[in-house]
N, CA and C atoms as an extended XYZ file, in Angstrom:
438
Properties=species:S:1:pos:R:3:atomname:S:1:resname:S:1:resid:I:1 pbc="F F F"
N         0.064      -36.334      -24.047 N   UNK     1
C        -1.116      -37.073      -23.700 CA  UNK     1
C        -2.294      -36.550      -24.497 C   UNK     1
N        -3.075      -36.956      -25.082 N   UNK     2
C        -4.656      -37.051      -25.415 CA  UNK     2
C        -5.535      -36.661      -24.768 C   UNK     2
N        -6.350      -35.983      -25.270 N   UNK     3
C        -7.802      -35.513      -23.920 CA  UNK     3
C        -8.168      -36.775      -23.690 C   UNK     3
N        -8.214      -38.020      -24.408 N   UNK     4
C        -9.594      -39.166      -23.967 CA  UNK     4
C        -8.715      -39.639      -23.015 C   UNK     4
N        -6.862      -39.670      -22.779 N   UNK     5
C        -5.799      -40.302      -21.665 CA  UNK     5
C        -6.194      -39.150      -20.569 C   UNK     5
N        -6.483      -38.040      -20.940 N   UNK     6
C        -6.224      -37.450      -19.561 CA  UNK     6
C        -7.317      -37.914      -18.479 C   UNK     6
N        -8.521      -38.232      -19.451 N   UNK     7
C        -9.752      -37.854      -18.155 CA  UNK     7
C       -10.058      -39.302      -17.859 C   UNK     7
N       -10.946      -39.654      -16.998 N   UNK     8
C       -11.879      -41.053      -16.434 CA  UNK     8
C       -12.696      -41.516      -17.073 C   UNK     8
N       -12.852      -42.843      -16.784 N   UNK     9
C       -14.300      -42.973      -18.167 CA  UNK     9
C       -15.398      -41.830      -17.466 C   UNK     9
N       -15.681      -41.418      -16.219 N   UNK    10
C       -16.768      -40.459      -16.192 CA  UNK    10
C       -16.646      -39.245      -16.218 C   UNK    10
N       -15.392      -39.047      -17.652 N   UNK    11
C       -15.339      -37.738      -17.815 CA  UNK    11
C       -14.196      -36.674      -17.082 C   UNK    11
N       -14.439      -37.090      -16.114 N   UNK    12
C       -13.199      -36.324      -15.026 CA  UNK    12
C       -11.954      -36.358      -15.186 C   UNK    12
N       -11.502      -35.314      -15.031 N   UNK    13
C       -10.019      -35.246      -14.683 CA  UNK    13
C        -9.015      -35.952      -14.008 C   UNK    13
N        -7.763      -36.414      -14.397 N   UNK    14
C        -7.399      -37.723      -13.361 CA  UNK    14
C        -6.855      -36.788      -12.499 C   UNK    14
N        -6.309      -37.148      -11.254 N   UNK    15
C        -6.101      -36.438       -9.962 CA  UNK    15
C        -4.863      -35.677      -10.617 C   UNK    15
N        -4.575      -34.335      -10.421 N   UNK    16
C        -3.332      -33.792      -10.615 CA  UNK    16
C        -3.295      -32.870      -11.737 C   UNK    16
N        -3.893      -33.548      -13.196 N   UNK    17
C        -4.095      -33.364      -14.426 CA  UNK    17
C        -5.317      -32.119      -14.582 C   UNK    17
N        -5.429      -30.971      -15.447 N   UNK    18
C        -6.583      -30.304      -15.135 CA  UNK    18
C        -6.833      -29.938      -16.551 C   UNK    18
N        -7.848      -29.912      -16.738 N   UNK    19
C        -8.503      -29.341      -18.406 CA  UNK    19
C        -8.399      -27.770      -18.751 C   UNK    19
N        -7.613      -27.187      -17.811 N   UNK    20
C        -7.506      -25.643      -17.653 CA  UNK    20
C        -5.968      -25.465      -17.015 C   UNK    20
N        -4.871      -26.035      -17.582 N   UNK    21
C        -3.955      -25.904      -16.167 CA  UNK    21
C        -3.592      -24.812      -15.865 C   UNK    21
N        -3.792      -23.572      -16.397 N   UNK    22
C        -3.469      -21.771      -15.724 CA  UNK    22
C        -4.624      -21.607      -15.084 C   UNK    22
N        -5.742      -22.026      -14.653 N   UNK    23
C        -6.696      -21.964      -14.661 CA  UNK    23
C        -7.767      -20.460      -14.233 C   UNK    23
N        -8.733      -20.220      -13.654 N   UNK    24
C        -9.348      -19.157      -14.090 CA  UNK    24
C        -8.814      -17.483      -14.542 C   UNK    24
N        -8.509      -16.925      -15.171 N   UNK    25
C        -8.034      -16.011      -15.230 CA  UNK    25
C        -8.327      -14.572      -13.856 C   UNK    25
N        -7.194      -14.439      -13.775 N   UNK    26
C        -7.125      -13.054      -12.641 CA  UNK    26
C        -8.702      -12.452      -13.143 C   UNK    26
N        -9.131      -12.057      -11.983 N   UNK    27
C       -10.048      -10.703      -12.130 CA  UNK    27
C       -10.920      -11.101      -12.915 C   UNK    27
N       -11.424      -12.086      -13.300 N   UNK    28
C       -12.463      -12.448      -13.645 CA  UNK    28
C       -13.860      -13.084      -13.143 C   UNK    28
N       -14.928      -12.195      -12.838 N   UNK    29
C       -15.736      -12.669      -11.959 CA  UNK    29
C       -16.659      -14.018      -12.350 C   UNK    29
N       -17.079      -14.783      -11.354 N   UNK    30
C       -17.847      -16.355      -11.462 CA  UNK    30
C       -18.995      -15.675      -11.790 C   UNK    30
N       -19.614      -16.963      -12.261 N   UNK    31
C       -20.939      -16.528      -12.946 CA  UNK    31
C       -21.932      -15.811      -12.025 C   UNK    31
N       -21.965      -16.439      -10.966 N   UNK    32
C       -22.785      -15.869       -9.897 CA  UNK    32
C       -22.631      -14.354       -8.926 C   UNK    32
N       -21.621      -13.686       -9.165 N   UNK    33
C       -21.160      -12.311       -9.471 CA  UNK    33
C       -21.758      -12.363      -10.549 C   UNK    33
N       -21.342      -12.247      -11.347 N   UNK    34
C       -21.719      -11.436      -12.585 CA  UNK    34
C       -23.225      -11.248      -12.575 C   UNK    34
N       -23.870      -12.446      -12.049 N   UNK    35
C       -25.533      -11.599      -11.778 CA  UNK    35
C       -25.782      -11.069      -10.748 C   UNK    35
N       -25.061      -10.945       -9.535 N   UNK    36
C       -25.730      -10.308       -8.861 CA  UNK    36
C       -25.454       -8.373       -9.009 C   UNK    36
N       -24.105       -8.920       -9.795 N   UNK    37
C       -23.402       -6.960      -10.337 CA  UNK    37
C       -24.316       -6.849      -10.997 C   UNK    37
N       -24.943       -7.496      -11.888 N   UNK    38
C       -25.894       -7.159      -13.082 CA  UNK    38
C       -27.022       -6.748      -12.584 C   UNK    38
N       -27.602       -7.611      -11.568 N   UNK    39
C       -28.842       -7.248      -10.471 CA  UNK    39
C       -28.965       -5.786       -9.430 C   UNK    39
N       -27.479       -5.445       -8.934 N   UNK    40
C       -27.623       -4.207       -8.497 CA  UNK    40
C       -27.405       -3.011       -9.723 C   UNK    40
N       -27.157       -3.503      -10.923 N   UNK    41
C       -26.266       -2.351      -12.068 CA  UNK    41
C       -27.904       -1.858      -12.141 C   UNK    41
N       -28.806       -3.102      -12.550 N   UNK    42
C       -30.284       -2.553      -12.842 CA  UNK    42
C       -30.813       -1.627      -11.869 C   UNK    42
N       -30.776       -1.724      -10.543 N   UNK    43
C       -31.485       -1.264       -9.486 CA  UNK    43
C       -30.775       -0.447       -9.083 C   UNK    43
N       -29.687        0.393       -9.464 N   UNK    44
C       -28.496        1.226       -9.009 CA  UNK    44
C       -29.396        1.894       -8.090 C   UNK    44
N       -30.184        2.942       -8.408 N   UNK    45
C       -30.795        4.189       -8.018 CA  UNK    45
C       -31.767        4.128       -7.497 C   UNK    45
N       -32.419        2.976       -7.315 N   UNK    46
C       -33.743        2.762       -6.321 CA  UNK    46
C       -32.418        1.995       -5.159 C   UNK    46
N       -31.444        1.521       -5.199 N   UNK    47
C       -31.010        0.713       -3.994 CA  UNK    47
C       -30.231        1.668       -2.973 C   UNK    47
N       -29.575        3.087       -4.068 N   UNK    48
C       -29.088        3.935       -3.125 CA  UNK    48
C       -30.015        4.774       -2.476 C   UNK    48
N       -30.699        5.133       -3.339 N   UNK    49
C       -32.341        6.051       -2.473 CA  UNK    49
C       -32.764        5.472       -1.352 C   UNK    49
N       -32.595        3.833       -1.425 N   UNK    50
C       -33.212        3.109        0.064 CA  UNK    50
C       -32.211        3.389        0.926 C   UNK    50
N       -30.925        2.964        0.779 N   UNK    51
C       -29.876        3.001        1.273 CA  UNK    51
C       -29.722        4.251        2.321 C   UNK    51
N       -29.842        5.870        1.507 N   UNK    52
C       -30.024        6.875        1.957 CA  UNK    52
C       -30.736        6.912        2.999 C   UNK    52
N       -32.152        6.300        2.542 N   UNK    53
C       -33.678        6.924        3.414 CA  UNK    53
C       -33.178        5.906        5.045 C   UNK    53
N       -32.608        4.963        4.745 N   UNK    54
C       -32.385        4.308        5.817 CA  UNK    54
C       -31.243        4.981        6.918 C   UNK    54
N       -30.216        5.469        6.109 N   UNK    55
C       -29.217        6.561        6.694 CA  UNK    55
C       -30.387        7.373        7.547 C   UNK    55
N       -31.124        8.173        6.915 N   UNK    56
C       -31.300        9.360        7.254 CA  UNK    56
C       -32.622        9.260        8.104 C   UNK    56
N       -33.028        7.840        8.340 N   UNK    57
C       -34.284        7.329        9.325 CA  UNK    57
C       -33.617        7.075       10.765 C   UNK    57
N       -32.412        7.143       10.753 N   UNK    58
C       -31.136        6.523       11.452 CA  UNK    58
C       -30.780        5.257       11.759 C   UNK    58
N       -30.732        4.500       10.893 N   UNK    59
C       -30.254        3.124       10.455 CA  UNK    59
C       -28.735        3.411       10.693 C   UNK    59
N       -27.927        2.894       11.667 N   UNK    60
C       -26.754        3.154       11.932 CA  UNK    60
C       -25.548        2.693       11.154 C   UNK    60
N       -25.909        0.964       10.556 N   UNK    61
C       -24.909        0.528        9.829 CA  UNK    61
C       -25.204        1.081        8.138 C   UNK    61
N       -26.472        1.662        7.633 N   UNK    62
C       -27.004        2.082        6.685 CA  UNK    62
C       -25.842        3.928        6.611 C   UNK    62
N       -25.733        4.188        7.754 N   UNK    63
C       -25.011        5.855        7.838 CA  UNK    63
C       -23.768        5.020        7.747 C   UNK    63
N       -23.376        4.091        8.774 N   UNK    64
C       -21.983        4.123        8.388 CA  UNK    64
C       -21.521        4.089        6.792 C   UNK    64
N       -22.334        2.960        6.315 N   UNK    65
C       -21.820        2.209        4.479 CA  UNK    65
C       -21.794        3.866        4.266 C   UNK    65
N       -22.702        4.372        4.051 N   UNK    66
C       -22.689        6.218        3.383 CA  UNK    66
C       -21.364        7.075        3.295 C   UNK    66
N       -21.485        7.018        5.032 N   UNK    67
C       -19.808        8.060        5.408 CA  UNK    67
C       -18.788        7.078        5.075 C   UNK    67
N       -18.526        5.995        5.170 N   UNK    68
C       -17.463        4.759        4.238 CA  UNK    68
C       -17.223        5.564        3.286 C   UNK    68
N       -18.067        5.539        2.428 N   UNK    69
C       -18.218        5.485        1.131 CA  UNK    69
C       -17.578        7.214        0.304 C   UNK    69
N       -18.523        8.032        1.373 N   UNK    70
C       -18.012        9.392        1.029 CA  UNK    70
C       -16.720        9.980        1.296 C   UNK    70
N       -16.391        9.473        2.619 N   UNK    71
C       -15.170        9.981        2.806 CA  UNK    71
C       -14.148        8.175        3.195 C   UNK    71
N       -13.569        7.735        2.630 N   UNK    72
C       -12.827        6.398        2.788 CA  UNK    72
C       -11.823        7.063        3.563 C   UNK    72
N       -11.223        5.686        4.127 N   UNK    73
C       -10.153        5.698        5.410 CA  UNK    73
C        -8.668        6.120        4.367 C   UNK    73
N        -7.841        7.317        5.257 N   UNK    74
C        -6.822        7.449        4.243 CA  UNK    74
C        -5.614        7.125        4.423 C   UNK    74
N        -5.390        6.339        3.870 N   UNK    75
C        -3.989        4.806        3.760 CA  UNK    75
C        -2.909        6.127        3.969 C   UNK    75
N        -2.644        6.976        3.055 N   UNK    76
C        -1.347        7.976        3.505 CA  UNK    76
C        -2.119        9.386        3.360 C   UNK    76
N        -0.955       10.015        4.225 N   UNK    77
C        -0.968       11.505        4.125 CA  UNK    77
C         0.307       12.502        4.104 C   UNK    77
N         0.401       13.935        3.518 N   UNK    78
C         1.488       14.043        3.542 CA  UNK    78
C         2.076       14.378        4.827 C   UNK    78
N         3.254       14.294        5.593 N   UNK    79
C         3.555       14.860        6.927 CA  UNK    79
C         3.785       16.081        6.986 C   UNK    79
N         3.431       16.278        8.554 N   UNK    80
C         3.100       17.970        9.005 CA  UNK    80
C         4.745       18.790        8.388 C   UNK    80
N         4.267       20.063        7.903 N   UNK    81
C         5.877       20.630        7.749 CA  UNK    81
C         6.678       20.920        9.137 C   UNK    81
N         7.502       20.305        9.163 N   UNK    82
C         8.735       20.759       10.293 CA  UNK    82
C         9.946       21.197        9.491 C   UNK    82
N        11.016       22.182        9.928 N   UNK    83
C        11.885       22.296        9.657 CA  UNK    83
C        13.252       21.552       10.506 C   UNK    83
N        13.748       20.887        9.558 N   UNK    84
C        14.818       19.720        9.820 CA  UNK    84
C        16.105       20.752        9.238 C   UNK    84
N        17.145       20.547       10.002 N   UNK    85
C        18.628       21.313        9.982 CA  UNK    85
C        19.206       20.620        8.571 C   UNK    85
N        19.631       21.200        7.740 N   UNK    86
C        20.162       20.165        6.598 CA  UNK    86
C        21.447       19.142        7.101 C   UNK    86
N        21.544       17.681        6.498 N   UNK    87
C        22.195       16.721        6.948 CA  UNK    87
C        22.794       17.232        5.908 C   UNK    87
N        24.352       17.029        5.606 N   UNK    88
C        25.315       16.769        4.679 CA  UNK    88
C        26.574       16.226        5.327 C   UNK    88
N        26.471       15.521        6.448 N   UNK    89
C        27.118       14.631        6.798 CA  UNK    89
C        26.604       13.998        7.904 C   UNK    89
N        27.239       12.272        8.109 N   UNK    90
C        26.450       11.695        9.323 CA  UNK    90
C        26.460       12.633       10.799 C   UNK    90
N        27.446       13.589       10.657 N   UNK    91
C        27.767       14.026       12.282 CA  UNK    91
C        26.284       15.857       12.677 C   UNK    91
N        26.084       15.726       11.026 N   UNK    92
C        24.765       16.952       11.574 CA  UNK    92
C        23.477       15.726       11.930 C   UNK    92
N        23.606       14.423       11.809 N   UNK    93
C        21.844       13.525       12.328 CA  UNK    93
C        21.844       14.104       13.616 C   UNK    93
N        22.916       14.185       14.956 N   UNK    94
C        22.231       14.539       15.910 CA  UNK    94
C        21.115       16.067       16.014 C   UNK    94
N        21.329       16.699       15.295 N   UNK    95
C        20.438       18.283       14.821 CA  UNK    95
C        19.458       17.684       14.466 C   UNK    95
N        19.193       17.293       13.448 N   UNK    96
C        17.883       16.324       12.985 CA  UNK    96
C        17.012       16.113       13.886 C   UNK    96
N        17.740       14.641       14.252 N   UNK    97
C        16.946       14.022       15.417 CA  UNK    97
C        16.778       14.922       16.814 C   UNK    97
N        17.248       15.988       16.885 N   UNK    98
C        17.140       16.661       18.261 CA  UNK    98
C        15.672       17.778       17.530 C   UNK    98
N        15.490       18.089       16.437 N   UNK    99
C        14.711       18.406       15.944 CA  UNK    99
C        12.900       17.676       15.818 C   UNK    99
N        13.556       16.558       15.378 N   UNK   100
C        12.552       15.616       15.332 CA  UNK   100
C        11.922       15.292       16.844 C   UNK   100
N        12.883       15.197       17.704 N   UNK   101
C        12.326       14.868       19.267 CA  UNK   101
C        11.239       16.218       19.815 C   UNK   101
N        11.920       17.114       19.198 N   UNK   102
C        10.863       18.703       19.753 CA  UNK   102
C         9.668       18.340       19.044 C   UNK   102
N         9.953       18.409       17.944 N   UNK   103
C         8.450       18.419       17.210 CA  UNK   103
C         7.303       17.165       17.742 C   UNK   103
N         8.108       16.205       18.191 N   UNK   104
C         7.189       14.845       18.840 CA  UNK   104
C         7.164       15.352       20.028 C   UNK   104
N         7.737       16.308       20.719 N   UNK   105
C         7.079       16.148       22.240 CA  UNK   105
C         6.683       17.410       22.874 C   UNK   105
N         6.596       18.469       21.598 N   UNK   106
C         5.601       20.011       21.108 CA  UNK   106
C         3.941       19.561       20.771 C   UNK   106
N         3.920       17.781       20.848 N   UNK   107
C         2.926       17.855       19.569 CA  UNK   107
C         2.742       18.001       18.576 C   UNK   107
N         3.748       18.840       17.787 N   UNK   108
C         3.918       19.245       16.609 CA  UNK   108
C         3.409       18.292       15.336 C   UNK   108
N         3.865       16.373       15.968 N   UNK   109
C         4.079       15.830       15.153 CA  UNK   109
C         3.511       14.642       15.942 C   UNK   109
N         2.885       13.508       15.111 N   UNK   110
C         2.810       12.413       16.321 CA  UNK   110
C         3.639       11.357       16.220 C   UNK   110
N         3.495       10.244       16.859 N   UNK   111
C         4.746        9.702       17.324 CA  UNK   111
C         4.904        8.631       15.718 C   UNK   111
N         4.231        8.596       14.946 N   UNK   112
C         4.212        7.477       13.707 CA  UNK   112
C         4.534        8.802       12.772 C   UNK   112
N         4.312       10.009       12.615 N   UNK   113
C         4.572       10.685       11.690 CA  UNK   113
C         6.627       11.291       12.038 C   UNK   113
N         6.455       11.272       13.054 N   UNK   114
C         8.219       10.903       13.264 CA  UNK   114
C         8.826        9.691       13.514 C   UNK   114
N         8.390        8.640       13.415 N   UNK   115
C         9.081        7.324       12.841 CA  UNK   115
C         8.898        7.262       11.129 C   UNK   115
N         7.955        8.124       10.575 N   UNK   116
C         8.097        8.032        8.889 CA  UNK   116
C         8.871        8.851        8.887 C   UNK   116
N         9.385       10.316        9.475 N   UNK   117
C        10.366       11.112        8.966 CA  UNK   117
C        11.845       10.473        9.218 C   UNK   117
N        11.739        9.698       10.158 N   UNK   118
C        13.062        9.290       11.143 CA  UNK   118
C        13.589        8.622       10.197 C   UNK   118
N        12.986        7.694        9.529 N   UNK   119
C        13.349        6.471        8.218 CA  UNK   119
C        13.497        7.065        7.368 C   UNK   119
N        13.251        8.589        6.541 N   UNK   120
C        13.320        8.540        5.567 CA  UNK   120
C        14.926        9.646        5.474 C   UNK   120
N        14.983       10.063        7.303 N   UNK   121
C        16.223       10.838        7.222 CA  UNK   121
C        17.488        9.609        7.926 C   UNK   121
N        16.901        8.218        8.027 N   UNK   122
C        17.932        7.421        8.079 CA  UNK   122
C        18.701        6.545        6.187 C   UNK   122
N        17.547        6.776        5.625 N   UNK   123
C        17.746        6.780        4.755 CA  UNK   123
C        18.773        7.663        3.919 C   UNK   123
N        18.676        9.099        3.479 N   UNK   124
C        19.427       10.243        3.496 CA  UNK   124
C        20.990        9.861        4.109 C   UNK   124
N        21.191        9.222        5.547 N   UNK   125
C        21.825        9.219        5.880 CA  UNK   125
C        23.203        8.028        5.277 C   UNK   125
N        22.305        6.540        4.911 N   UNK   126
C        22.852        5.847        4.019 CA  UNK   126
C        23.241        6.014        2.623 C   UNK   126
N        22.592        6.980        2.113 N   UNK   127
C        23.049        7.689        0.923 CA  UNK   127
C        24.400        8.450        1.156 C   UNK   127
N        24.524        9.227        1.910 N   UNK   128
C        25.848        9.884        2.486 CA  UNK   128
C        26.620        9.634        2.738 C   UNK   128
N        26.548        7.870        3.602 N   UNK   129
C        27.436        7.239        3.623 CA  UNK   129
C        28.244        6.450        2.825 C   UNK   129
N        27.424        5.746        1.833 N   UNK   130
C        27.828        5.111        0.485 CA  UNK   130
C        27.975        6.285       -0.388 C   UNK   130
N        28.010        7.471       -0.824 N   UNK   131
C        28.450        8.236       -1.584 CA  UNK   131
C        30.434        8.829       -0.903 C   UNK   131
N        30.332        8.739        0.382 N   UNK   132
C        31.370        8.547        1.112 CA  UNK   132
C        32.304        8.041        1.043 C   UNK   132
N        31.956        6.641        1.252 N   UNK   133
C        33.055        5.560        0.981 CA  UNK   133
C        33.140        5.272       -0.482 C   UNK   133
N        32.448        5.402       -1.341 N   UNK   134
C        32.567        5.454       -3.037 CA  UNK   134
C        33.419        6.467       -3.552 C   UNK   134
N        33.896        7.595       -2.959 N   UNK   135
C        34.506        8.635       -3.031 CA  UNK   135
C        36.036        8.423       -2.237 C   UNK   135
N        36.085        7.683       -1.211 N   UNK   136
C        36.877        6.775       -0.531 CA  UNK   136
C        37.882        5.876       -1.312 C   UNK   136
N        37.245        5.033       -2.077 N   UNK   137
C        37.153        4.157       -2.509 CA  UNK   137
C        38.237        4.586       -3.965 C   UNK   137
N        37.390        5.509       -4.800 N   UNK   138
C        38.347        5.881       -6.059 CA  UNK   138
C        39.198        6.983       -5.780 C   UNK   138
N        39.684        7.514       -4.237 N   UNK   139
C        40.833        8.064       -4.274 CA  UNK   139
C        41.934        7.232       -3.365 C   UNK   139
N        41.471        6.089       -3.306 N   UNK   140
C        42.499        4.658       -2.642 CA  UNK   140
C        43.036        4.144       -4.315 C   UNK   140
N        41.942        3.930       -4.985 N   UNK   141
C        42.089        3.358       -6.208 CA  UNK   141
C        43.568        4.638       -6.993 C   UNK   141
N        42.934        5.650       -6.948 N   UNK   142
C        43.616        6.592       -7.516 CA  UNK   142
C        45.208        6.750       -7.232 C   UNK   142
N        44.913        6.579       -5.925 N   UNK   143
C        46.366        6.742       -5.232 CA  UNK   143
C        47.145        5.568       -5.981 C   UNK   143
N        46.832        4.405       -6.115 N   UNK   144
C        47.397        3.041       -5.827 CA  UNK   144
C        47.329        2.120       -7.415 C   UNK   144
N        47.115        3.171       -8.108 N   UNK   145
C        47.072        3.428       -9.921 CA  UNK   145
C        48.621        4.094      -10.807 C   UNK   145
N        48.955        5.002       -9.511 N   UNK   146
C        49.908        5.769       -9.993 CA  UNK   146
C        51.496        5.024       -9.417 C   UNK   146
């Protein structure tokens, strides 16, 4: 098709059809961002000085943006050290998990930081098992070769 087929006599796009069809690129800000970033880029240091003085007049949502800012909310952390019995087969998980239950009900640990350990030693545990039966597996083969 032709640009003069695609569009309307007033120019426009026919329904469906677009003069951009990937259209705006990722991460690229509209014009109207781009001035207002440009508008605070100028005023950086007179807007945090206000920002501050308002913190520190006790402007409450002015302290919160501050402590936001200084210390952000933290998405992960590493978990508390506990000592876990080594697994090297499915029949040591009950040690584990009898481990894991002390440490959740010592306090030791809280109850989401032993559902991340719990998954990652159920995990461990599927590894053991498929290394298992793969080992299973090529001494059936082995046998049944000869």
């Amino acid at each position: 098709m032709t640009e003069t087929a695609e569009r309307k006599a007033g120019g426009q796009f026919q329904k469906g059809i677009s003069g951009n069809p990937r259209g705006r690129v990722r991460g690229v800000p509209n014009k109207i961002s781009r001035k207002v970033l440009g508008a605070i880029a100028e005023h950086e240091e007179e807007l945090v000085a206000t920002l501050v003085n308002m913190a520190l007049a006790g402007d409450v949502k002015a302290l919160r943006l501050c402590i936001e800012r200084l210390s952000p909310v933290m998405r992960e952390h590493p978990l508390p050290a506990v000592k876990l019995p080594a697994i090297e087969t499915p029949a040591d998980l009950p040690k584990a998990t009898g481990a894991l239950l002390k440490a959740a009900t010592s306090g030791a640990m809280t109850p989401g930081e032993v559902a991340a350990l719990s998954a990652a030693v159920r995990v461990h545990v599927d590894a053991l098992q498929t290394a298992d039966l793969a080992e299973r597996v090529r001494l059936l083969e082995e046998g049944g070769a000869q």
